[in-house]
N, C-alpha and C positions, 0 to 999 in steps of 0.2 A: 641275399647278396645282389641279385636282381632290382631289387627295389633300389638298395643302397647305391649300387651304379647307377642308375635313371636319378635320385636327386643330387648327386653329387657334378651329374651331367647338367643338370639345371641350372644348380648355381654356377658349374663354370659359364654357361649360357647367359646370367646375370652377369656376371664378374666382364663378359665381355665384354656385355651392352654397354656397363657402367665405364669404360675404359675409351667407349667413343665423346668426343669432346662436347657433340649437343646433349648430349643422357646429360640428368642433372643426377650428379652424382650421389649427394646428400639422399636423391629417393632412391636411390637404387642400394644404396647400402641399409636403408631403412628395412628394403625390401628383402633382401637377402638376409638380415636379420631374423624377421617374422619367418621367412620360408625353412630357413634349419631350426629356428626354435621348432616350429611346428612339426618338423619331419624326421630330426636326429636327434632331440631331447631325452636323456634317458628315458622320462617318465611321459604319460598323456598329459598335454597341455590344454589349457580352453582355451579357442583361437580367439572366439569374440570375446572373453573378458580382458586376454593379451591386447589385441588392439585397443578394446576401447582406453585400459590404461595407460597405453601410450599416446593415446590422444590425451587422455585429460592433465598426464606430464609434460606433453610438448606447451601443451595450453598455460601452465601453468607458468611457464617463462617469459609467458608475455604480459597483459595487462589484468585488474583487476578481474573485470567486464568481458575478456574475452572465456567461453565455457561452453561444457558438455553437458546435455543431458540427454538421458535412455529415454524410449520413446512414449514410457511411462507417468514420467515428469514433463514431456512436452506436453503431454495430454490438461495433465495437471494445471502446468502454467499457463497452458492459454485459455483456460477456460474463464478468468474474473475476464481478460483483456476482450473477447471473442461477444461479452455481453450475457451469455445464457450459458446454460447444462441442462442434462434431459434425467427429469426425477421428479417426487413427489409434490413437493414445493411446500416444505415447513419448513419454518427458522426454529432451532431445537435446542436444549442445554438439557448433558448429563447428572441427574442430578440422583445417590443415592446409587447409582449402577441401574437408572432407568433413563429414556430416551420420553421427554417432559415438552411434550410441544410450548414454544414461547407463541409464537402466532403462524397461522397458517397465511402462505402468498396470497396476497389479494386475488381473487380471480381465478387460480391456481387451481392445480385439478383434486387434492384435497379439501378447499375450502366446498369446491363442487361439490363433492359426497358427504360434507357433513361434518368433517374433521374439526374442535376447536381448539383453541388457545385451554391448553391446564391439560390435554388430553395427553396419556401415556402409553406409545407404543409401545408393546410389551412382546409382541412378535412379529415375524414376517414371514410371510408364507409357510405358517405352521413352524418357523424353526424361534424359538425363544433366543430372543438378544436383552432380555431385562435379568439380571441375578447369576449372568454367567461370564460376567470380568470381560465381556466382549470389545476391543477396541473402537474408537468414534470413528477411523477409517474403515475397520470393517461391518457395521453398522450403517456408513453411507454406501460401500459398496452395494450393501444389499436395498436400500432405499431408490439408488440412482438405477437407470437403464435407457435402452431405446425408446425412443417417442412411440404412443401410442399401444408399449404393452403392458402388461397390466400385474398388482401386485396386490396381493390378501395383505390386508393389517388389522391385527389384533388389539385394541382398546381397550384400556380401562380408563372409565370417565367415574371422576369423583360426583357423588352422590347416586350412583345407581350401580346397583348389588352385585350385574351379571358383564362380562366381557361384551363388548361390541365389535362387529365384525365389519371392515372396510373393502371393498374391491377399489382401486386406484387407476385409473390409466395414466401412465408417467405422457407426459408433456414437457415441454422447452419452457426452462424456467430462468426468468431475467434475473442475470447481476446487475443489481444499476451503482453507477459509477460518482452518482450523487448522493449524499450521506443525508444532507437539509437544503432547505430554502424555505424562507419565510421571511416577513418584515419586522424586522428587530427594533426599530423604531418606525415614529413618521417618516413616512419619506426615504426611507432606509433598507434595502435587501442585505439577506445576507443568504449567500449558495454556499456551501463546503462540496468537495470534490475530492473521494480520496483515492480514485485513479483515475491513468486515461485510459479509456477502451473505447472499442468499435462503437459504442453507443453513447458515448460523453457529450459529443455536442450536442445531438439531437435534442437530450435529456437537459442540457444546459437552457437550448434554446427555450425550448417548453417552459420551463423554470422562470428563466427571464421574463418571457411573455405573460405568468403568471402573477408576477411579482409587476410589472410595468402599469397591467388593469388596477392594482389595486395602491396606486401612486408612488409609486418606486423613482426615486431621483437618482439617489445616490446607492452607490453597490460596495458592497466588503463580501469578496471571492478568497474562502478559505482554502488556500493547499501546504497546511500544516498537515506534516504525515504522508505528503502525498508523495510516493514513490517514482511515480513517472506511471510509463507506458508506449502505448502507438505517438511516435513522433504526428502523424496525419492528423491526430484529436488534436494536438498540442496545438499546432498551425491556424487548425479553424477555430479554437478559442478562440487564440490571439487576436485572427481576423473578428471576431465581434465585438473589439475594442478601438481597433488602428485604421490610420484612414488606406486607400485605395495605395499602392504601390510601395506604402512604406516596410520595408525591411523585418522579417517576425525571427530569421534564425537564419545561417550557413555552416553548410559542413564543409568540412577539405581534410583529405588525407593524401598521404606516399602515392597510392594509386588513385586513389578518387579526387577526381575534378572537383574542382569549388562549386557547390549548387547553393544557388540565392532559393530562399522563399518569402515569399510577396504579400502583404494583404490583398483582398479582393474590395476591399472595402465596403462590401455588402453586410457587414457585423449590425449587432442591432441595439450595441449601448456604445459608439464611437461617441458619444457625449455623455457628462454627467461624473461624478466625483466617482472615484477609484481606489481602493484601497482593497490590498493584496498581503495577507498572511502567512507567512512562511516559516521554516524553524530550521534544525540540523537536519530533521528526514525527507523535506522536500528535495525530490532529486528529479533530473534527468528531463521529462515532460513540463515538471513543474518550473522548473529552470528555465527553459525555454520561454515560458512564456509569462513568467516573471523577469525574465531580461528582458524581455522587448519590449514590458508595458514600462520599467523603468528608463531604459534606453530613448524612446521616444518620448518620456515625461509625459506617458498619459496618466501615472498614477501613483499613488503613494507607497512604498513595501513597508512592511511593521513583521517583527520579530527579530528571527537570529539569522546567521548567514545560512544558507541553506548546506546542502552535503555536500556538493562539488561532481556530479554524475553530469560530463558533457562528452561520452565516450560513443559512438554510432558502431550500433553491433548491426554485422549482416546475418543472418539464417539462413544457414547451408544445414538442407533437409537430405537426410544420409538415407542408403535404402533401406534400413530397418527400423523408421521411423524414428529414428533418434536424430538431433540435430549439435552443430556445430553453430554457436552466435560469437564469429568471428568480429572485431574492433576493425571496421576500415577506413573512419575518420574520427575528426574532431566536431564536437557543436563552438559554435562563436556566436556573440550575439551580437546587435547589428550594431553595436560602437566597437567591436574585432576581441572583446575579453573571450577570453580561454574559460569555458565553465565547468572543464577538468581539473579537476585537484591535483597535485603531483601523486605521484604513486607509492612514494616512499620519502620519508624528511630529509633527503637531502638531495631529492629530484629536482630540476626545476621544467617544464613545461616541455621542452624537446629531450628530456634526456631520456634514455633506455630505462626501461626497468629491471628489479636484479631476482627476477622469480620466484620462490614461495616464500620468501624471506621478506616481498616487498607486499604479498597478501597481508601478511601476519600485521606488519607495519598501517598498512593501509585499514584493516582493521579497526586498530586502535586507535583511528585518527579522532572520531570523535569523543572516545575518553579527554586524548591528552584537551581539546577544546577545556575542556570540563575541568581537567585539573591546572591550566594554565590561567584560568579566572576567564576565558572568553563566554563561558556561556553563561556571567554572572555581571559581568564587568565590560561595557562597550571599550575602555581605554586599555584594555587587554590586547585586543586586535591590531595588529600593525601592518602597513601594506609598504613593501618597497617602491617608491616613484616610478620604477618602471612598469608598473602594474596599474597606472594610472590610465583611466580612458575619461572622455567627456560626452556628456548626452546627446542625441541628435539635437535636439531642440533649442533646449537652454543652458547647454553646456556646461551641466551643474557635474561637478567631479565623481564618479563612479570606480571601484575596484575591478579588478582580475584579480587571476592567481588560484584561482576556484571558487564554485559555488555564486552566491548573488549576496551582498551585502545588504542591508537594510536601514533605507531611508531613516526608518525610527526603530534603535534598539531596545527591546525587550527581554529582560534578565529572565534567566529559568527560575520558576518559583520552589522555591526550597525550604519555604515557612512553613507549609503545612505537610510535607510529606517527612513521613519519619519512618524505620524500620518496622517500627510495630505495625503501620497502617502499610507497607511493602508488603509486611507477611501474609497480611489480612488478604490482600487483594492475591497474591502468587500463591495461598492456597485454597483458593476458590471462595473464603469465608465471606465475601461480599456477594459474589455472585449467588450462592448458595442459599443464601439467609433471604436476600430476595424475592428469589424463586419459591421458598416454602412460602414467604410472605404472601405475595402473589396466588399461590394457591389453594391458601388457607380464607383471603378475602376477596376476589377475584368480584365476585357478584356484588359485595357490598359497597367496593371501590367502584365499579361500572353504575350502580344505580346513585351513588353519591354526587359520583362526579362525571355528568354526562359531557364536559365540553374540556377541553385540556388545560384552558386560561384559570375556570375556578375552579381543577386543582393546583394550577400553579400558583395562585393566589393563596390556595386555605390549606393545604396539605403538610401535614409536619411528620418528620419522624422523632414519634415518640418514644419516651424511657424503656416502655415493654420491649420494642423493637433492638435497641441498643443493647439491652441485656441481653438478648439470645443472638446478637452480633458478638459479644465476649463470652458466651457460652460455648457457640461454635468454635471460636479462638482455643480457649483451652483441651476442648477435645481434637482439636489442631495442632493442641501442644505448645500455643503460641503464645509465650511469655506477658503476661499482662505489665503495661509500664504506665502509670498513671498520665507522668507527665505527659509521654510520647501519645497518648488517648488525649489530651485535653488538646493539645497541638494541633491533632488529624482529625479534631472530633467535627468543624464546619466543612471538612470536605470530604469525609466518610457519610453526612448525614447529604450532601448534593449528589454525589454519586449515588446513593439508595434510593434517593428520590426523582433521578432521573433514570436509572433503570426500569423502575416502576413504571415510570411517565413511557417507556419505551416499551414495556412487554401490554400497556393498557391500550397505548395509541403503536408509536413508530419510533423508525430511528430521529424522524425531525423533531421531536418533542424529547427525545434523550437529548440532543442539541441543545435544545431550546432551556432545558435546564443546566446542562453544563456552563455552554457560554458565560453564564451568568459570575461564574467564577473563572476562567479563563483571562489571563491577562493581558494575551494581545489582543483578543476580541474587545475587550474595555481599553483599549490604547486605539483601537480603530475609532471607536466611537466618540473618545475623547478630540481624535484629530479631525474632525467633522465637525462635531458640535463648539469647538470653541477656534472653529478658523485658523487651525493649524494650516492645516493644509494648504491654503492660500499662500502661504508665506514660503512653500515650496514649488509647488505646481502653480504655473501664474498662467 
């Protein structure tokens, strides 16, 4: 009874507070909420799971973009952005219920001790993670740790009889934020980027300079897929395009002041032809700085409109390491388009949102794209006139309304992908067939073909190969369809043969054989090589 008097005494003590006119009264009843669930609940409550779900419902009545994550998932997510993690340093595929090194980090404190490409960790400090259903999260758990300490791994290397035994010291090991670069033609770079993080430009610049020695004129910068990131990277791309003071992006919200961002003009390709690939998942960073290079008509866009992410989240870091990435403005680009999407189909630009109802909605935006002929059909897309902006430059007409339209539309290609070749891929049957392939000729392919061009000149995937691609299907269960095989059959055999090209070399020679069938990457080239682009950018 004791007790119950003393919080009964509290809340009338709230009930007070909240009754004077500066108390905002909205927290204080929040407050007193949490305080009797917690204290006069029949039953024991968990306080932190109570809170945190009332945050993640308060959250949920506002924008897309604004959200909660435990301090688990912050870990999580900032680590592609942050540039590195502290762990072994292998790039790895489950293959059979074994952990099947693809290639060891150059450099890396594995490649150190002797670790190779085809090698199969089969334990880790004495505890067996190969034959016992172990998860690929908990599997990197035990691979990852602090720099500097040290981890036993158990090996089995094909061709020799007995286990091999690894000591490891984990090391800071680099995400790099660039996927390729190389000269795709004379005279021709091509860099892919499929995020922004703390090391993007650096890694840019490098790149650049790399491709500049070796006669680089003209650039096609892919951020197809590329989701965004640190607004900071986004900026300083931009600035290695744009001249000194011209305009790369501004935010403004309810509370927050309009801030301008500048070029420095210090960038290191402000000349030379420009073309910029984008699609539906280009969002947010990539936006950024695909509207500015259009905006100021330094360069050409090729693809589909992008996603419409121009939302500025703040992080607000809570004491238990879990964070709040609160919405507290808009991105605009620097002819004033809106590169948020509405929130819901009958939002327009200022209006509220109507809470999980407008998730759900916002969700499905890119379907409806899909089923309304836009990502098939450029005469699909309609922009109302007041969505209309003009270039800085040559005040050639440009959209709002969300996302970044594109100079030259490029249709989703729908020729060659068909369900049968969906199934293949969603259940591992391409990845997997690979992988044995690869470990079955590993030696023979590296002595064949010592330089990446002649095997991209002489390398075929042949009939043997294809058979045990529809052998694994059926043990897959996956319906054999002839025609839907004869449809998918030239870009099930470029897929194979750029994975190859990637578990032999790297990701830039997976590239380097994709592209080749990629359709905006052959719409860039075309608008280079046959003087399109003149006839836009003057």
């Amino acid at each position: 009874m004791k007790k119950l008097f003393t919080i009964i005494i509290c809340i009338c003590a709230v009930t007070v507070q909240a009754q004077k006119p500066n108390n905002n009264e909205a927290l204080r009843k929040l407050q007193m909420a949490e305080f009797a669930i917690t204290n006069l609940y029949v039953d024991k409550v968990d306080e932190d799971k109570l809170v945190e779900e009332a945050i993640i419902k308060m959250l949920a009545q506002l924008d897309p973009h604004s959200t909660y994550n435990n301090a688990e998932e912050v870990k999580k997510m900032n680590e592609p952005l942050q540039g590195n993690f502290e762990g072994i340093g292998v790039q790895f595929q489950m293959m059979e219920d074994t952990l099947l090194v693809i290639q060891p980090v150059s450099n890396g404190p594995s490649e150190k001790v002797g670790i190779l490409a085809g090698d199969r960790i089969v334990a880790v400090n004495d505890s067996a993670i190969a034959g016992v259903k172990m998860s690929t999260e908990d599997i990197m758990s035990r691979l990852r740790g602090p720099k500097d300490s040290e981890v036993k791994l158990t090996v089995v290397r094909r061709g020799v009889d007995d286990a091999l035994y690894f000591t490891v010291k984990r090391d800071k090991i680099p995400i790099l934020s660039l996927d390729a670069s190389y000269m795709i033609q004379p005279q021709t770079g091509y860099i892919r980027i499929n995020r922004f993080g703390a090391t993007t430009a650096e890694e840019f610049a490098k790149a650049l300079k790399i491709l500049q020695k070796k006669g680089m004129k003209d650039l096609i910068l892919d951020l197809q897929g590329n989701g965004g990131g640190y607004l900071n990277a986004a900026i300083d791309l931009a600035n290695e395009f744009l001249k000194q003071k011209e305009l790369i992006v501004y935010t403004e919200g309810r509370a927050a002041r309009r801030s301008d961002f500048f070029a420095k003009g210090t960038g290191n390709f402000r000349n030379g032809r420009l073309i910029v690939l984008v699609d539906e998942y280009s969002a947010s960073a990539s936006e950024i700085v695909t509207g500015a290079i259009q905006d100021w008509d330094r360069g050409v866009v090729v693809g589909r409109r992008t996603f419409g992410k121009g939302l500025v989240q703040r992080p607000i870091d809570l004491p238990d390491g879990s964070m709040i990435r609160l919405t507290i403005a808009r991105y605009y680009t620097p002819s004033g388009r809106c590169i948020q999407k509405p929130y819901d189909s009958t939002a327009n630009l200022d209006s509220r949102p109507t809470g999980e109802n407008s998730q759900k909605k916002y969700n499905q935006e890119l379907i409806d794209r899909f089923n309304h002929g836009e990502m098939i059909h450029a005469d699909s897309i309609h922009f109302a006139d007041s969505l209309k902006a003009q270039t800085k430059r040559m005040g050639r007409t440009v959209y709002g309304g969300g996302g970044i339209m594109p100079d030259f539309f490029v249709p989703i290609d729908t020729t060659q992908y068909t369900d049968y070749h969906r199934n293949l891929v969603a259940k591992g049957v391409v990845i997997k067939a690979t992988t044995s392939y690869i470990e079955k000729h590993r030696k023979e392919l590296q002595g064949k073909y010592k330089k990446f061009e002649t095997f991209d000149g002489k390398f075929e995937i042949d009939d043997n190969f294809l058979t045990e691609i529809r052998t694994l299907a059926e043990k897959e269960k996956i319906k054999f369809d002839e025609k839907q095989y004869s449809q998918s059959l030239p870009l099930i055999k470029t897929q194979l043969k750029a994975l190859i090209a990637r578990d032999l070399w790297d990701m830039n020679e997976y590239f380097r054989v994709m592209n080749t069938t990629n359709n905006s990457v052959q719409q860039a080239l075309k608008v280079l090589n046959e003087d399109i682009y003149s006839t836009i950018i003057r």
